[in-house]
C-alpha positions as a Markdown table, in Angstrom:
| # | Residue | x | y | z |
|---|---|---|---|---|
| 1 | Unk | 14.1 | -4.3 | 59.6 |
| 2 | Unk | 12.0 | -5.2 | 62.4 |
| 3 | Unk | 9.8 | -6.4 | 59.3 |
| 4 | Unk | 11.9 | -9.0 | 58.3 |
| 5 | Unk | 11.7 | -10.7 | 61.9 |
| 6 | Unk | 8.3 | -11.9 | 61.2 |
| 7 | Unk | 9.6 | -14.2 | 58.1 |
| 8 | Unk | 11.1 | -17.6 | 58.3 |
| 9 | Unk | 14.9 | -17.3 | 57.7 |
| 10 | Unk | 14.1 | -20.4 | 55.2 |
| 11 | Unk | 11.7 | -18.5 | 53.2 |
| 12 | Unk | 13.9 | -15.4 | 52.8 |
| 13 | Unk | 16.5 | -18.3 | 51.7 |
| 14 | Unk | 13.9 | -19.1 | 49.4 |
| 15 | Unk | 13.1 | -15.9 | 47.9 |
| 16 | Unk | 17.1 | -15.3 | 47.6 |
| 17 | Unk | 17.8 | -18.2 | 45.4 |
| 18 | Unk | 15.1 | -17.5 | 43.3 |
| 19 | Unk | 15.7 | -14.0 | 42.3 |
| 20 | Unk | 19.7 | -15.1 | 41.9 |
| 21 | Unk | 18.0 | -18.4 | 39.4 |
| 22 | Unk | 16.0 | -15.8 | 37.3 |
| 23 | Unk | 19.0 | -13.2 | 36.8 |
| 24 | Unk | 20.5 | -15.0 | 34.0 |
| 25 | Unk | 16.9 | -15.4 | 32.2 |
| 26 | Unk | 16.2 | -11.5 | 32.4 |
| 27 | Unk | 19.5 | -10.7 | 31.6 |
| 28 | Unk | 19.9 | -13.1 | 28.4 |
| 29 | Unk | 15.7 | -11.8 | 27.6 |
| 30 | Unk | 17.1 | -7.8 | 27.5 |
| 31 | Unk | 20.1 | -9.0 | 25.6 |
| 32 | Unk | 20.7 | -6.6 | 22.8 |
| 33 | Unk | 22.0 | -8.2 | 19.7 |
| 34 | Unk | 25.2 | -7.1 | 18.3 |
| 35 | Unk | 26.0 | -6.7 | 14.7 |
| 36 | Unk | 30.2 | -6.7 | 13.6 |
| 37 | Unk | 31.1 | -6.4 | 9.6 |
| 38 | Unk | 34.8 | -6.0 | 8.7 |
| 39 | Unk | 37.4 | -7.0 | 6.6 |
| 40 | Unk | 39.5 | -9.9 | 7.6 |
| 41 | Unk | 43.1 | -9.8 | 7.7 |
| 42 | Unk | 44.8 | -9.7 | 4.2 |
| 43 | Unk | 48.3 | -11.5 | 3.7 |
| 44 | Unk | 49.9 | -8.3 | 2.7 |
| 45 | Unk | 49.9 | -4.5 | 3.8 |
| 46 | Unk | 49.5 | -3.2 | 0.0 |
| 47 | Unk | 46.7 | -0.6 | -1.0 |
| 48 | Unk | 43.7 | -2.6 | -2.7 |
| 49 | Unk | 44.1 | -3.1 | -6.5 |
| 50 | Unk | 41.6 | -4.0 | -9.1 |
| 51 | Unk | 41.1 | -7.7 | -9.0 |
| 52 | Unk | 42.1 | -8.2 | -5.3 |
| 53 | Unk | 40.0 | -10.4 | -3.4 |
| 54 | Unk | 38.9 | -9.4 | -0.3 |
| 55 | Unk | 37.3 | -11.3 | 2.7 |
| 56 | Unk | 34.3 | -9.5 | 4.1 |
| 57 | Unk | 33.3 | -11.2 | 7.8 |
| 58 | Unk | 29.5 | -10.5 | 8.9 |
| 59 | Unk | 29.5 | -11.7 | 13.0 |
| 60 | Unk | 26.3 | -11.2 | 15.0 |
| 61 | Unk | 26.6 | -12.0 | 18.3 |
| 62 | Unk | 22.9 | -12.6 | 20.5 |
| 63 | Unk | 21.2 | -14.7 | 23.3 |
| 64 | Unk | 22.1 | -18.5 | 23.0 |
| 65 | Unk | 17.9 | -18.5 | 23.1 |
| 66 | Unk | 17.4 | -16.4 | 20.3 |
| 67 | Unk | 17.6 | -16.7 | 16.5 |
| 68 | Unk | 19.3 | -14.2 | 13.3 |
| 69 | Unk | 18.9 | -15.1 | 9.7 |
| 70 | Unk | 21.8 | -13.5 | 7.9 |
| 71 | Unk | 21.1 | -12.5 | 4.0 |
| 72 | Unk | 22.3 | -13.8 | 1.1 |
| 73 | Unk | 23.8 | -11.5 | -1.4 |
| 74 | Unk | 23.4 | -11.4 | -5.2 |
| 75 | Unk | 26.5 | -12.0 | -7.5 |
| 76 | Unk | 26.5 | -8.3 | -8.7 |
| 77 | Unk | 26.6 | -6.9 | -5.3 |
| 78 | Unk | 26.6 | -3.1 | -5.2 |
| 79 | Unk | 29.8 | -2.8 | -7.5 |
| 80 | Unk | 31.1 | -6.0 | -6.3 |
| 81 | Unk | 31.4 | -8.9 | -7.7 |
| 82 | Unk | 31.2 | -11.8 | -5.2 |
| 83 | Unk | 33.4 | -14.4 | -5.6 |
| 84 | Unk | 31.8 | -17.0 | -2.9 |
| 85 | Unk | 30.1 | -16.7 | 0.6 |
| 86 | Unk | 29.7 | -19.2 | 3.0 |
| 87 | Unk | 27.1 | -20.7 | 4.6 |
| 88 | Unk | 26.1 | -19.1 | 8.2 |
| 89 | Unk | 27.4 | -20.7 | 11.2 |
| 90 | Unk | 26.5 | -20.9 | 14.7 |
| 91 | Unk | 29.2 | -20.9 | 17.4 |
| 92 | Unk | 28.4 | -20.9 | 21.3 |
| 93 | Unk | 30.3 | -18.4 | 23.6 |
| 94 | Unk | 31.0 | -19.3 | 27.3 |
| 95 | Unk | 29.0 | -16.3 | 28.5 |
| 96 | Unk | 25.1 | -18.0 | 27.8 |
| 97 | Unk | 25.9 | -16.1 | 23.7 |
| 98 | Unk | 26.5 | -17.3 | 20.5 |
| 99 | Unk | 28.1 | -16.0 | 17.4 |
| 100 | Unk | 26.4 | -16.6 | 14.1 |
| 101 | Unk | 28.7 | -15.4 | 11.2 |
| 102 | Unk | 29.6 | -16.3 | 7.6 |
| 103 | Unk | 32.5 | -15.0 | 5.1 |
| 104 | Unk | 31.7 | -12.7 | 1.8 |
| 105 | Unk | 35.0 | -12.8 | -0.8 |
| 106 | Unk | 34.6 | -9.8 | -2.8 |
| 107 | Unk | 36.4 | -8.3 | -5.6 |
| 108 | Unk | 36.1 | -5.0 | -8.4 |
| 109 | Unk | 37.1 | -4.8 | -11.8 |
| 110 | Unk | 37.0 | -0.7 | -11.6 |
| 111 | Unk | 39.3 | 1.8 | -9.8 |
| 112 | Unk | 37.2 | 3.9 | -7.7 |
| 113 | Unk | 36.0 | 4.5 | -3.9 |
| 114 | Unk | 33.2 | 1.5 | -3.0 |
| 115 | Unk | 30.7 | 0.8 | -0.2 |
| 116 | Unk | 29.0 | -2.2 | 1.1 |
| 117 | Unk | 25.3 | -1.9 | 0.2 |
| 118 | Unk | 22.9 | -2.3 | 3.2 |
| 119 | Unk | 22.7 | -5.7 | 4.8 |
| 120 | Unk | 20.0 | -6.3 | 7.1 |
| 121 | Unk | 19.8 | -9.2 | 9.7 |
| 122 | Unk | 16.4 | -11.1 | 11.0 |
| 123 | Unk | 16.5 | -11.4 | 14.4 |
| 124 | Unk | 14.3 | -13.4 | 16.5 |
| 125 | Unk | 14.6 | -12.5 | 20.4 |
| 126 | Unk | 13.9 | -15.3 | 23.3 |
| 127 | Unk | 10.9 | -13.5 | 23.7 |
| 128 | Unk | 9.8 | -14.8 | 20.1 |
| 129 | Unk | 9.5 | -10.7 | 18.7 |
| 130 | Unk | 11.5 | -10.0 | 15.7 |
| 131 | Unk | 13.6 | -7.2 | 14.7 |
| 132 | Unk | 15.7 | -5.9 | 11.8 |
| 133 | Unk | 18.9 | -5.2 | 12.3 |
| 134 | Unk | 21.2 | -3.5 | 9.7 |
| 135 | Unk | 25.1 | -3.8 | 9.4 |
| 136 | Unk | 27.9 | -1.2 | 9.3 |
| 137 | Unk | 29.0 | -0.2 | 5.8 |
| 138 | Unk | 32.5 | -0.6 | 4.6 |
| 139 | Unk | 34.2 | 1.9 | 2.7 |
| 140 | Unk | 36.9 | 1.3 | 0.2 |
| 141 | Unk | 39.1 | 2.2 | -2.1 |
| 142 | Unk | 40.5 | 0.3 | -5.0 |
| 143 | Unk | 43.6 | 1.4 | -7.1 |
| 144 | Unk | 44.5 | 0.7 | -10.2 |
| 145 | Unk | 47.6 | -1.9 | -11.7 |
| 146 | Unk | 48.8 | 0.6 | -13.6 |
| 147 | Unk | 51.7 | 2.9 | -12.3 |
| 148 | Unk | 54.1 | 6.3 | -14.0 |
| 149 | Unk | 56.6 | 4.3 | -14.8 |
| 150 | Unk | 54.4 | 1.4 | -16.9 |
| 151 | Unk | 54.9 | 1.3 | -20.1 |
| 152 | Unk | 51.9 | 2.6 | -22.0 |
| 153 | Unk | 53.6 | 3.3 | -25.6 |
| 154 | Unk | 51.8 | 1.8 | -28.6 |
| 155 | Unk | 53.8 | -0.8 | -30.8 |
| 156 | Unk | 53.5 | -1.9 | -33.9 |
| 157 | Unk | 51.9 | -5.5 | -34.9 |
| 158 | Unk | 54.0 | -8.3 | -34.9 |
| 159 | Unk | 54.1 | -10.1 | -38.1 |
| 160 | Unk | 51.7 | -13.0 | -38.6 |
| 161 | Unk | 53.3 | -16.7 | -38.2 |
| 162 | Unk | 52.4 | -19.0 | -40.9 |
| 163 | Unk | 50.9 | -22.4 | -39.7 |
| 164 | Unk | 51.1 | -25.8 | -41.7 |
| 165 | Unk | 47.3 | -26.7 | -43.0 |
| 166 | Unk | 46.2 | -29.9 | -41.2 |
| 167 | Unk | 45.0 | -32.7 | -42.9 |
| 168 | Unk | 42.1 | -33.3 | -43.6 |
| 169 | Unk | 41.8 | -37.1 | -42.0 |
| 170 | Unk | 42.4 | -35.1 | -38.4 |
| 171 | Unk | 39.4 | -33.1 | -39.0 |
| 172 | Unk | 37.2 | -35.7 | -39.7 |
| 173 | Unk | 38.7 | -37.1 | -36.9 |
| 174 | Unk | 38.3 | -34.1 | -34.5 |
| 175 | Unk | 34.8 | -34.4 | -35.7 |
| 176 | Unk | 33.9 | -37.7 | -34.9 |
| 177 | Unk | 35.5 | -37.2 | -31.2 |
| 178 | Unk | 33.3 | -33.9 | -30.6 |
| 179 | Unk | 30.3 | -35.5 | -31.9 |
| 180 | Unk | 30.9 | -38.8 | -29.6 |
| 181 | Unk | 31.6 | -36.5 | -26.7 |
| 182 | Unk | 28.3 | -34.3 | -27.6 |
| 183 | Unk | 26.2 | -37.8 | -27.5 |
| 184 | Unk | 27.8 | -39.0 | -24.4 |
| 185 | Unk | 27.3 | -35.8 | -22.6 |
| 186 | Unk | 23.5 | -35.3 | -23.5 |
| 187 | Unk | 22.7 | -38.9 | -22.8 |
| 188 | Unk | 24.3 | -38.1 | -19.2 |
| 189 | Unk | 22.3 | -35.0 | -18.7 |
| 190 | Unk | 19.1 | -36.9 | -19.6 |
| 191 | Unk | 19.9 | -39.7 | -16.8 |
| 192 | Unk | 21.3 | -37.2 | -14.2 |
| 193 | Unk | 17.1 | -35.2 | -14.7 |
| 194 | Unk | 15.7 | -38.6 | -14.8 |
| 195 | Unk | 17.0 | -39.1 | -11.2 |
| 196 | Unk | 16.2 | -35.6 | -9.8 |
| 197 | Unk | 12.7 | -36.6 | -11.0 |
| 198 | Unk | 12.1 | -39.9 | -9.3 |
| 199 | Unk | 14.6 | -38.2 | -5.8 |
| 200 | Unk | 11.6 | -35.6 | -5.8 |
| 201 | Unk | 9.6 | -35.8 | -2.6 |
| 202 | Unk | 5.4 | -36.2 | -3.5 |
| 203 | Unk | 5.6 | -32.0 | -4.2 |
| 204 | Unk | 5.3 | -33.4 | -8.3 |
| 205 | Unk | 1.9 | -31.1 | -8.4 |
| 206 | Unk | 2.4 | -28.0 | -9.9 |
| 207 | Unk | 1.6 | -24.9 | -6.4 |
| 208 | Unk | -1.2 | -23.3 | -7.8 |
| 209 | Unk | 0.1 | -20.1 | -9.0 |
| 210 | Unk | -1.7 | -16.8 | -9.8 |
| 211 | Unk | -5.3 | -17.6 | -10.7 |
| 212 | Unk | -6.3 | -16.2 | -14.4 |
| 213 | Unk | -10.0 | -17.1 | -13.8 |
| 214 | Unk | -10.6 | -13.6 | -11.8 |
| 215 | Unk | -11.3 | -15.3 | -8.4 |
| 216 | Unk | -10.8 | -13.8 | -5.2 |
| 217 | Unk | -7.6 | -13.1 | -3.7 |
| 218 | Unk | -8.8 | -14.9 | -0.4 |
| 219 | Unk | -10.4 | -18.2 | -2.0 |
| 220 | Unk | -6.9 | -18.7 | -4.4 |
| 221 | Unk | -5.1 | -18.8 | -0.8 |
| 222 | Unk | -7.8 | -20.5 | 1.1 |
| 223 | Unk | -7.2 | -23.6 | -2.0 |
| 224 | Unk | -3.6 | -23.6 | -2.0 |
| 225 | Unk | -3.8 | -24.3 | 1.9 |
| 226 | Unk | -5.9 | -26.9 | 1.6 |
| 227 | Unk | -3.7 | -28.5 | -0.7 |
| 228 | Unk | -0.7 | -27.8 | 1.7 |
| 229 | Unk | -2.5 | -29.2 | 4.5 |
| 230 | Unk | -3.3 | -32.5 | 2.4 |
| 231 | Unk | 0.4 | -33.2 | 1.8 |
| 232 | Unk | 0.9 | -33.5 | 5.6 |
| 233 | Unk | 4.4 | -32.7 | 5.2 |
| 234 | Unk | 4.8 | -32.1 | 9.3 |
| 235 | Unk | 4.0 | -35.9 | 9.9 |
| 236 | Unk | 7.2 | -36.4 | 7.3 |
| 237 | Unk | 9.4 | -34.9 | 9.4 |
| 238 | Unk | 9.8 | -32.2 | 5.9 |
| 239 | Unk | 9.3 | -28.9 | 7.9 |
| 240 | Unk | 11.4 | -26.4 | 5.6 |
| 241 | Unk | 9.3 | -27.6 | 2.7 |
| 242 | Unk | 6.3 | -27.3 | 4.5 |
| 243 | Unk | 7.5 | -23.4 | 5.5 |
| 244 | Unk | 8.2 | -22.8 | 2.4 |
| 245 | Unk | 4.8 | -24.0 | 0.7 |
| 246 | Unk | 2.8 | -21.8 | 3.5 |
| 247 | Unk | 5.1 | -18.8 | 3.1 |
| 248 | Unk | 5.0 | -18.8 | -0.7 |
| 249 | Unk | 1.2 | -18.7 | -0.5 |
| 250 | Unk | 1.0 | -16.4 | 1.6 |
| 251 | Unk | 3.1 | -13.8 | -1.1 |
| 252 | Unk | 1.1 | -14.7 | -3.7 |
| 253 | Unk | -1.6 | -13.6 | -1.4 |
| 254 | Unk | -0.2 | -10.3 | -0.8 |
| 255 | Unk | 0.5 | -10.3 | -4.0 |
| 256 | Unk | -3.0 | -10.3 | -5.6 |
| 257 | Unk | -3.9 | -8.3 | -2.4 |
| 258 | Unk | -2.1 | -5.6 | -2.6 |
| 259 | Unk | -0.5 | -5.7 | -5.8 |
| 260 | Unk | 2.6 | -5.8 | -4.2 |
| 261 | Unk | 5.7 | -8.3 | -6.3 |
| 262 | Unk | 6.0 | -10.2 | -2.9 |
| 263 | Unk | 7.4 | -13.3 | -4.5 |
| 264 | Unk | 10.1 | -11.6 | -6.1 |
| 265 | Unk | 11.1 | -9.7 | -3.1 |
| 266 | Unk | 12.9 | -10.8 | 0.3 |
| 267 | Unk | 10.9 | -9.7 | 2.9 |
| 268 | Unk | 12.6 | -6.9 | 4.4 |
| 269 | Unk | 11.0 | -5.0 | 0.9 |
| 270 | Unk | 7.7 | -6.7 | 1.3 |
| 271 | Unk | 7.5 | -4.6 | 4.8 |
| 272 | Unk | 8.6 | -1.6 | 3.6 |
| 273 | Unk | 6.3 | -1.8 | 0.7 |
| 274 | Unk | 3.2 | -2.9 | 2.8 |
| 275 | Unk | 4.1 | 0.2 | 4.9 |
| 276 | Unk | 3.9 | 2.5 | 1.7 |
| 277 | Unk | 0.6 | 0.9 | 1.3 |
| 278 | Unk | -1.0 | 2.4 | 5.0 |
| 279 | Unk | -1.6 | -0.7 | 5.8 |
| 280 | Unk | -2.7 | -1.5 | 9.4 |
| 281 | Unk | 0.7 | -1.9 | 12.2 |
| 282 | Unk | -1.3 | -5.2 | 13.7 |
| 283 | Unk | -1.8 | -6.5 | 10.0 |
| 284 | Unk | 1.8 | -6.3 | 8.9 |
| 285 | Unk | 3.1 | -7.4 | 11.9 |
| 286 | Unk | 1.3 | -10.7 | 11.3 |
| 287 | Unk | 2.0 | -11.0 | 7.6 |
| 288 | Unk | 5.6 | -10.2 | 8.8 |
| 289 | Unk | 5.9 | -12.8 | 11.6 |
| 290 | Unk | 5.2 | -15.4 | 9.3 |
| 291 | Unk | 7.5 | -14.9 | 6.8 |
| 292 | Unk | 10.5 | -13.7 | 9.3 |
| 293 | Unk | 9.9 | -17.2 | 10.9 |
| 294 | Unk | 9.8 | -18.7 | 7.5 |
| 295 | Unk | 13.4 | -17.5 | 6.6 |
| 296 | Unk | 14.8 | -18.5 | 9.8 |
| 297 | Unk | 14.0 | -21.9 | 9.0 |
| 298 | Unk | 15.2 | -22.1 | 5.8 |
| 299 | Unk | 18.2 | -20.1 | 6.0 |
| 300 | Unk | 19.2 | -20.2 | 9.4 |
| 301 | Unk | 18.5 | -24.0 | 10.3 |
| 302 | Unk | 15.7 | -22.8 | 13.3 |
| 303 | Unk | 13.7 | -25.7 | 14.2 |
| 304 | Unk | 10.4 | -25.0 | 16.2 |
| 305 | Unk | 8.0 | -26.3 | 18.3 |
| 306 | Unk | 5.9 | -29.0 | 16.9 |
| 307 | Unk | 2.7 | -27.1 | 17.9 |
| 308 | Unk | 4.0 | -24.0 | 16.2 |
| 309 | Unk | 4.8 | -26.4 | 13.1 |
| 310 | Unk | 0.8 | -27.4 | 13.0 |
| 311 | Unk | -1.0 | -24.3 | 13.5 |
| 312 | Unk | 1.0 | -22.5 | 10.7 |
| 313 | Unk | -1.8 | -23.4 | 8.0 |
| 314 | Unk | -4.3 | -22.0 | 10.8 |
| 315 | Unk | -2.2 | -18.8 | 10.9 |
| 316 | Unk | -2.0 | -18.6 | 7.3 |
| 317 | Unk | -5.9 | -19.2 | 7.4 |
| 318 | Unk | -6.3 | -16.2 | 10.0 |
| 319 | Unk | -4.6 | -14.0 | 8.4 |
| 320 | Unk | -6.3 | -14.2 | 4.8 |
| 321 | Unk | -9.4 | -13.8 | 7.2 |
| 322 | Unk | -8.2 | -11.0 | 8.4 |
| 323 | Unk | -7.4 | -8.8 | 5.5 |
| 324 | Unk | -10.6 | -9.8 | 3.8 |
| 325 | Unk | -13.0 | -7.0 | 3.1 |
| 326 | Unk | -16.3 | -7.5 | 4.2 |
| 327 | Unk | -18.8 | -8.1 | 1.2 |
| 328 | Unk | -21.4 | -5.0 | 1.4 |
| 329 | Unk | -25.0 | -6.8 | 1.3 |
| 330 | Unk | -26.7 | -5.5 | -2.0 |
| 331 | Unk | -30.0 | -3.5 | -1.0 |
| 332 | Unk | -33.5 | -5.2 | -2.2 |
| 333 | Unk | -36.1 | -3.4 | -4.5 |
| 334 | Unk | -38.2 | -2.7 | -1.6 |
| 335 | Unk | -34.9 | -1.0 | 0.1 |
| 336 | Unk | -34.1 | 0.8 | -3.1 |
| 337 | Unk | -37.9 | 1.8 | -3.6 |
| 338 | Unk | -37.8 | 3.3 | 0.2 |
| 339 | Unk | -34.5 | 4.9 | -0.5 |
| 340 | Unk | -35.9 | 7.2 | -3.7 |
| 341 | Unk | -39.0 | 8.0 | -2.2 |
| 342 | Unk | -37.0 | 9.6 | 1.0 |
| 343 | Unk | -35.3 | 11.3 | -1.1 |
């Protein structure tokens, strides 16, 4: 106490209101993302039947600073069927969070107990790490339509009902209408690809894809940058496109790498393949960083920095650099000649 005598009383006002400025930084920085999946309210209180649809609701809530990508499910889904899932949407709380969510409708064509497969969220903290998260599962159970006291007793066949012959003028006529629509409908086709064509922005070159000449991994990825950095798709203000140009490269790079099936795979498996592989923490973490970044722009609507926009090639660039091998220098006939006599 007789410490604090010494100080100004403005400068311990000072010190005060800047510790009581940073507390909502620190705490929003050591925010811990929280992950809710559950079923939605249904209209009646009935067990679940085959054929029901069913509302699935995947919520994340997080920093208002901070980013999740949530995934995208395939149509055969576990032993689901999804009917339709909506696009994810970002909501601000009034406690400095936000809530990013979107709707899965669901249904089964079998009795039987089900469960969600795994879902697992991207999520970029303030900080700019990333981190997998992984949702709860759902359990369910779906009964059948069928009850005792259906009646399940074979009949016999009905009788067939005889049916006038048509003319023959209204086939001819039938066939002349299908044949008009036929026309029509393929001439509509042709003019609806005509206009996606000339709509497409100047990506009309084919992305080089897996070399079959036998060059290096490295020198295939160090070409295909070049000719993403040529595009200068930044300056046109198209920066998913130019995300997803970089981030395709760089699978085909692990690809021919590794001989890993990066560009069929979301990257949640690429990681836990690359890890299978022993491959160094500090190299997947980069390979990683890149393509978690990658989805969050193009799924998740993140916009970065424009610094962080034009240094992605450069990244890309590193990183190829990176996982390189080095080239072992060949040994000369004098070397060689020195090396059999020593031995």
């Amino acid at each position: 106490m007789n410490l604090l005598k010494h100080f100004p009383k403005w400068y311990l006002a000072l010190a005060i209101a800047l510790a009581l400025i940073c507390l909502p930084v620190i705490a929003q920085s050591s925010m811990e993302a929280k992950v809710k999946f559950y079923i939605k309210s249904r209209s009646t209180a009935n067990p679940l039947t085959v054929g029901d649809r069913l509302t699935l609701r995947l919520e994340v809530i997080h920093s208002v600073n901070s980013r999740v990508a949530l995934p995208q499910v395939d149509k055969e889904w576990g032993g689901f069927h999804v009917i339709e899932q909506t696009a994810p949407e970002t909501v601000n709380n009034s406690n400095d969070t936000a809530t990013t969510s979107k709707n899965i409708i669901v249904t089964a064509f079998r009795p039987g107990l089900y469960k969600t497969p795994d879902l697992i969220i991207t999520h970029r903290k303030p900080n700019g790490d990333m981190e997998d998260l992984a949702a709860p599962i759902i359990q369910l159970k779906i009964s059948t339509v069928l009850t005792d006291e259906d009646d399940i007793d074979l009949h016999d066949l009905k009788p067939q009902v005889s049916l006038l012959t048509p003319l023959i003028w209204a086939w001819v006529l039938g066939g002349l209408l299908l044949t008009v629509l036929l026309v029509m409908l393929i001439g509509w086709v042709g003019w609806w690809w005509q206009r996606r064509q000339r709509k497409k922005i100047g990506l009309a070159e084919a992305v080089p894809m897996k070399a079959k000449d036998g060059r290096p991994a490295d020198l295939i990825a160090y070409t295909e940058l070049d000719w993403i950095e040529s595009l200068n798709l930044p300056i046109k203000n198209q920066i998913k496109e130019h995300y997803s140009l970089v981030a395709d490269c760089v699978r085909r790079y692990v690809e021919n790498r590794y001989e890993i099936a990066a560009l069929e795979q979301t990257s949640g498996e690429i990681h836990y393949h690359m890890k299978q592989h022993s491959l160094p923490p500090h190299h997947v973490g980069e390979f990683m960083s890149l393509l978690s970044e990658s989805d969050l722009v193009k799924f998740a609507r993140y916009l970065p920095e424009n610094g962080r926009v034009s240094s992605l090639v450069h990244q890309a660039r590193d990183m190829v650099a990176l996982t390189t091998p080095t080239a072992v220098p060949a040994l000369t006939n004098e070397e060689n000649s020195s090396m059999e006599a020593k031995a």
